[in-house]
C-alpha positions in Angstrom: 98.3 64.8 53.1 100.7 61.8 51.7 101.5 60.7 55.3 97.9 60.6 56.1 97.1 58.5 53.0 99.5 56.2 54.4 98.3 56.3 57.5 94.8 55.6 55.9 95.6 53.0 53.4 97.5 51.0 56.0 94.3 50.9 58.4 91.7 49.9 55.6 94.0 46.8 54.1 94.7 45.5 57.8 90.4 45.4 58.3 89.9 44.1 55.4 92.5 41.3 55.7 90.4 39.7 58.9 87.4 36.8 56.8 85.7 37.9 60.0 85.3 41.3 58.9 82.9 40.5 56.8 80.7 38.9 58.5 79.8 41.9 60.7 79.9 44.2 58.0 77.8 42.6 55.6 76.6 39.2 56.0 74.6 40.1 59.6 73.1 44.2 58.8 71.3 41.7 55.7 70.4 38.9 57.9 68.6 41.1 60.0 67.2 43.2 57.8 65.8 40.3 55.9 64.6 39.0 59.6 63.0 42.0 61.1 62.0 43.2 57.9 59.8 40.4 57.3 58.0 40.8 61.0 57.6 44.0 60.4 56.6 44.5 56.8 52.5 44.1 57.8 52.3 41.2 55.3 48.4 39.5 55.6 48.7 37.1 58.2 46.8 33.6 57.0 43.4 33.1 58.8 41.6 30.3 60.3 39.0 28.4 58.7 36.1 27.7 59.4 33.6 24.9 58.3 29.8 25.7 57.7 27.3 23.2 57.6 23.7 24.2 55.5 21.0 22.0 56.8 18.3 24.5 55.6 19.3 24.5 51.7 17.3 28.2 51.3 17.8 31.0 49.9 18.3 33.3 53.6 20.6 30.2 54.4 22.7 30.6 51.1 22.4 34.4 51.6 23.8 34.2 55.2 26.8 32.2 54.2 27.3 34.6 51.6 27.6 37.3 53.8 29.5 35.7 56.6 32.5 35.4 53.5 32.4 38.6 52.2 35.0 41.2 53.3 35.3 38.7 56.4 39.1 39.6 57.8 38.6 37.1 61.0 38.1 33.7 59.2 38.0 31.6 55.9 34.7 30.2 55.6 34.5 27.0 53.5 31.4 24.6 53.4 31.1 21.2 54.0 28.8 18.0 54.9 27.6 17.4 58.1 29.8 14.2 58.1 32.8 15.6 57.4 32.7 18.8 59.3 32.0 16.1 62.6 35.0 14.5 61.4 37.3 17.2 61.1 36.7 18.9 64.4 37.0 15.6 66.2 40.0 15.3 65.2 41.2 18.9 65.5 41.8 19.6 62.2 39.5 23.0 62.0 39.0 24.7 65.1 35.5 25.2 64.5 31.7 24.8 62.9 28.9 27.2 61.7 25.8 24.9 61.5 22.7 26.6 59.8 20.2 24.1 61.2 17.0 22.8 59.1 14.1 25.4 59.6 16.3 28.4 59.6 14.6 30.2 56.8 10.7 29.8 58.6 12.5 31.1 62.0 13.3 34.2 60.5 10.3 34.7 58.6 8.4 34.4 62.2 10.8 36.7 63.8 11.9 33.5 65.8 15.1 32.9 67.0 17.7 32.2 64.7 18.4 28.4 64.1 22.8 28.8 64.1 24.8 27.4 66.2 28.8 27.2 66.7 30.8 23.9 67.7 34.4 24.6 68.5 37.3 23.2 69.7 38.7 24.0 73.1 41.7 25.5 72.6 40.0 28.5 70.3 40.6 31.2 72.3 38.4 33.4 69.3 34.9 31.9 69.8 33.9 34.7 71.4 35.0 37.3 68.3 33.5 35.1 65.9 30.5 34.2 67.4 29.6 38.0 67.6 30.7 38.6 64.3 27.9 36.1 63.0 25.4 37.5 65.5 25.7 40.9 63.9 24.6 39.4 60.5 22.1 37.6 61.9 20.7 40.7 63.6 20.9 42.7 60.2 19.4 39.6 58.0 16.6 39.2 60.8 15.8 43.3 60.2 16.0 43.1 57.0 13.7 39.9 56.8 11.2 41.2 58.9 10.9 44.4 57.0 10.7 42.4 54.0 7.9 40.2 55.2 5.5 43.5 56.4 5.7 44.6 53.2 4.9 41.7 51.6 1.6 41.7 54.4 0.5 45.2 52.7 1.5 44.8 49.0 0.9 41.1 48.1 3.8 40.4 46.6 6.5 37.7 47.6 8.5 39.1 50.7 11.7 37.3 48.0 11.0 40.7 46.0 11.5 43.5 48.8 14.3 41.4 50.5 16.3 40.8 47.0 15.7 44.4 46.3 17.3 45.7 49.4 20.3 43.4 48.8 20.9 44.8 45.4 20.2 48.6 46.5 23.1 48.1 49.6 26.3 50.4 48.8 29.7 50.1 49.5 30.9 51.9 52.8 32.6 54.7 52.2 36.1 54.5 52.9 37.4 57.0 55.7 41.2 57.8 56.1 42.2 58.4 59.4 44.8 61.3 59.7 46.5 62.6 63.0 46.6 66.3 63.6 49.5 65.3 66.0 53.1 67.0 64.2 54.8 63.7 65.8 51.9 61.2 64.7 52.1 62.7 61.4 55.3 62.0 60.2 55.4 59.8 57.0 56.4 56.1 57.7 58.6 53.5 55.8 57.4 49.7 55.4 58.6 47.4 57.4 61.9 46.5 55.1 62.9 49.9 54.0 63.2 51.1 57.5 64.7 47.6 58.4 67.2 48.0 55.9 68.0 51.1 56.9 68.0 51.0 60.8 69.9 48.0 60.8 72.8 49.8 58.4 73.1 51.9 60.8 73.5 49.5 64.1 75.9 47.4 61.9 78.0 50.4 60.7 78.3 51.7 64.1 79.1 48.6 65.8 82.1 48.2 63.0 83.4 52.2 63.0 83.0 51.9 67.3 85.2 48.4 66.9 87.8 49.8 64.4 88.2 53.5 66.3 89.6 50.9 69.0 92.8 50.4 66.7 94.5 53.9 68.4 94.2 51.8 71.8 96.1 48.7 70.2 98.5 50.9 68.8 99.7 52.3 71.7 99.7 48.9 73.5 101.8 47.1 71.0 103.9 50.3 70.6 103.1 51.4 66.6 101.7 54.4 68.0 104.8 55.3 69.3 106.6 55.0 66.1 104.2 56.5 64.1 104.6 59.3 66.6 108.3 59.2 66.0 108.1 59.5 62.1 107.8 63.3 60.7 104.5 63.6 60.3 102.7 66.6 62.3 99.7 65.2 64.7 97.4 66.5 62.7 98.7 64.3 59.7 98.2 61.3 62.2 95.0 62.4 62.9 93.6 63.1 59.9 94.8 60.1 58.6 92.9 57.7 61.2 89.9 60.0 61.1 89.9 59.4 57.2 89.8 55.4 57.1 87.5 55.2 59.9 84.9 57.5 57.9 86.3 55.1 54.4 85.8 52.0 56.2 82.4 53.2 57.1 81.4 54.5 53.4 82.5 51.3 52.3 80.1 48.9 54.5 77.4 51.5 54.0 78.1 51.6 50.7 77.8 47.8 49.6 74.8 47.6 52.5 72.3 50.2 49.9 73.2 48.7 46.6 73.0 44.8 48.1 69.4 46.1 49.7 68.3 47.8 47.1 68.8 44.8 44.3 67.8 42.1 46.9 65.2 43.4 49.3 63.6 45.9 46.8 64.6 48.9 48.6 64.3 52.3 47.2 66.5 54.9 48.9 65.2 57.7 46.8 68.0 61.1 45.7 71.5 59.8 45.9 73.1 63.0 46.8 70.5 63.5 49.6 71.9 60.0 51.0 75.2 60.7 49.9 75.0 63.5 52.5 73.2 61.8 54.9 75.2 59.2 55.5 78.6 61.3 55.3 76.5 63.3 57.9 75.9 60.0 59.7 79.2 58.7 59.4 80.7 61.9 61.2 78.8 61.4 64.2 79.6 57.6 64.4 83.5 58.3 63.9 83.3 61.4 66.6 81.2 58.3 69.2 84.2 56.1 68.7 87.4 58.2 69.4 85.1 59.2 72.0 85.1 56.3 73.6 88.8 55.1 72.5 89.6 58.1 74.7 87.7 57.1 77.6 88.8 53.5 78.0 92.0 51.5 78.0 91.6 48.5 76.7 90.3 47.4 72.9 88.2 44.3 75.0 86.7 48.0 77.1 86.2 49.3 73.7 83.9 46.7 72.3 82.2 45.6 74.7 81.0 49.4 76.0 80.5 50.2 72.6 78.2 46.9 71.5 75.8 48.2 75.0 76.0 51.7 73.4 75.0 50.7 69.8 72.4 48.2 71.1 70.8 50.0 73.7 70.7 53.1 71.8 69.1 51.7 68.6 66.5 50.1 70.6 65.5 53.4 71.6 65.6 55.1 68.3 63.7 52.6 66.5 66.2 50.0 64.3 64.3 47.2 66.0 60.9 48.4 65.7 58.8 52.0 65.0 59.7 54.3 67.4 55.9 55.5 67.7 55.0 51.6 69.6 57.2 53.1 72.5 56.4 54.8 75.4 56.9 58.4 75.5 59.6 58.9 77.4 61.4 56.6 75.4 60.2 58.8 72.8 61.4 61.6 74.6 64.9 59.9 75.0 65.4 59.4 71.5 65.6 62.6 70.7 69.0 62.7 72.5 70.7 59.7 69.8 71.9 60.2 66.5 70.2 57.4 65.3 66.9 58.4 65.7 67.7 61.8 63.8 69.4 59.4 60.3 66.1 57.2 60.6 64.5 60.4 60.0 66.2 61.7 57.6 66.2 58.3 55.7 62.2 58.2 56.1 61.9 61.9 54.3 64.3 60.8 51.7 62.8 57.2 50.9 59.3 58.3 51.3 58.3 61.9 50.7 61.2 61.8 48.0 62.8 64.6 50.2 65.8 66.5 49.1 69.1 68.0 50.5 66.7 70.8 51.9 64.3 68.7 53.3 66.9 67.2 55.8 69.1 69.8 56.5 68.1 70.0 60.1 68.7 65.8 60.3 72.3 66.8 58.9 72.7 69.7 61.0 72.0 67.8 64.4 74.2 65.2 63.1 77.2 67.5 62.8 76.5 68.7 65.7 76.9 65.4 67.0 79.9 64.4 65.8 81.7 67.4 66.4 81.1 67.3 70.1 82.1 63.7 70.1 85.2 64.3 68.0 86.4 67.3 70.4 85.6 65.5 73.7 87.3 62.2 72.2 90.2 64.3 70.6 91.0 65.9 73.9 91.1 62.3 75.6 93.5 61.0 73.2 97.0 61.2 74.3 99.4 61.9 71.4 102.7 61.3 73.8 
């Protein structure tokens, strides 16, 4: 166990000697987390805004700009003079103009058409969306005016009385939650930087355990393999002992990666011991990937440069970049074939269901499974002559 200590301690100073290190260990998986994570976090995006001009100065005029602004997710709505509304489009500073024209009020009264119209810039590709989003109030108001003004025919009272008393009597939609039968659609989801944060831990962890498992291939070109070979210490000694710093080095970067996230970005990871394992879990797989490789090529430039296509491609796939349900299905399908995907759902259990060792014993389980037939495929590649 000493020897392989050795072995260990040696491999962990020399990687952490190198400034560069760092860089891809730390200072990029937070880049891009803070990057993506930002894309992808649905924050409100900032809407247009659009001018409206009241020629009419009445009450269905006031009303109608009233309801144009309320709960309105496609524009701001802001009014303004005639003047300055001519001004502003002219000279492209608002891409367009609601114009309640004078008379408005009688034309609805009469049932006549409605005196609105919309002046816009060219480039506004949305005219369309917003001009039907003010003919639907228009065609409500103009209901609910013509109702108003029947009644008023048979009662004798001011068509004002039945029209204000239907504004006052309107409730608020009822809110419906959509929810997907679908076992696959119904999996709980992480905002956009929690599952940032943790996809792209993941990509940068592998891409530094799949660049440092290359070591075994420059040891046996510059010849310390050999004399590490020549020392008494058993294979298994040697091989523990590389095993063991490329799962440290890995802790490590993971390590600093959740605390850094947590106490910039906000990030909750939920149980520690369920991440704890997780990871470890995680970490197996990754190591068993790399020796698997390192057994397969024979150069370290054939190591990093298979392995960056491998880590890249395969996190594409299993959703670092973006949700794995925006994806076609086969790609879907394919996922279910990389480790990845499998920690992203363990992560997602853990970070928001607040799941527990049990909850994700089947993510850990396919995980071992990975790495151990990784590890025994790579292991058998290796030559320890």
């Amino acid at each position: 166990m000493k020897k392989s200590w050795v072995i260990c301690s040696m491999e962990i100073s020399r990687l952490l000697k190198k400034r560069q290190t760092y860089l891809l260990m730390f200072v990029m998986p937070l880049l891009f987390t803070l990057i993506f994570g930002s894309l992808m976090s649905g924050g409100e995006q900032e809407k247009m805004t659009i001018l409206l001009v009241d020629k009419d100065q009445t009450d269905l005029s006031q009303t109608l700009y009233e309801q144009l602004k309320e709960d309105n997710a496609l524009f701001s709505l802001k009014k303004s003079t005639e003047v300055k509304a001519k001004q502003m489009i002219e000279s492209k500073k608002i891409p367009g103009v609601i114009i309640i024209q004078k008379g408005f009020q009688d034309g609805m009264l009469q049932s006549e058409d409605s005196f609105v119209g919309f002046q816009k810039i060219p480039e506004l590709t949305s005219s369309s969306t917003i001009t039907g989003y003010v003919s639907d109030k228009l065609s409500k108001m103009k209901i609910e005016v013509t109702a108003s003004n029947q009644w008023s025919q048979y009662s004798g009272e001011a068509w004002e009385v039945m029209y204000t008393g239907m504004e006052n009597s309107k409730e608020q939609p009822l809110a419906i939650r959509h929810v997907h039968i679908d076992k696959n659609e119904s999996v709980p989801q992480m905002n956009g930087m929690s599952a940032r944060a943790a996809g792209f831990s993941i990509m940068f962890v592998m891409m530094m355990l799949l660049s440092v498992t290359g070591t075994i291939i420059e040891a046996r070109k510059n010849g310390v393999w050999y004399r590490i070979l020549a020392t008494p210490s058993s294979k298994l000694e040697i091989a523990f002992g590389y095993l063991l710093s490329f799962f440290l080095i890995g802790w490590i970067q993971f390590g600093v990666l959740l605390i850094t996230t947590h106490y910039l970005f906000d990030v909750q990871w939920g149980n520690p011991f369920s991440i704890a394992i997780l990871v470890s879990a995680l970490l197996f797989a990754i190591v068993g990937l790399g020796l698997c490789i390192a057994g397969m090529v024979k150069t370290v430039e054939q190591q990093a440069s298979i392995g960056n296509l491998i880590v890249v491609s395969t996190c594409m796939l299993s959703g670092v970049y973006w949700p794995i349900e925006i994806t076609p299905k086969f790609m879907q399908k394919m996922a279910e074939f990389l480790p990845q995907t499998w920690a992203l759902r363990g992560f997602t259990e853990i970070i928001v269901s607040g799941g527990t060792l049990i909850d994700i014993i089947d993510n850990i389980a396919i995980l071992i499974g990975f790495g151990l037939l990784f590890l025994v495929v790579g292991m058998r590649r290796i030559r320890f002559e």
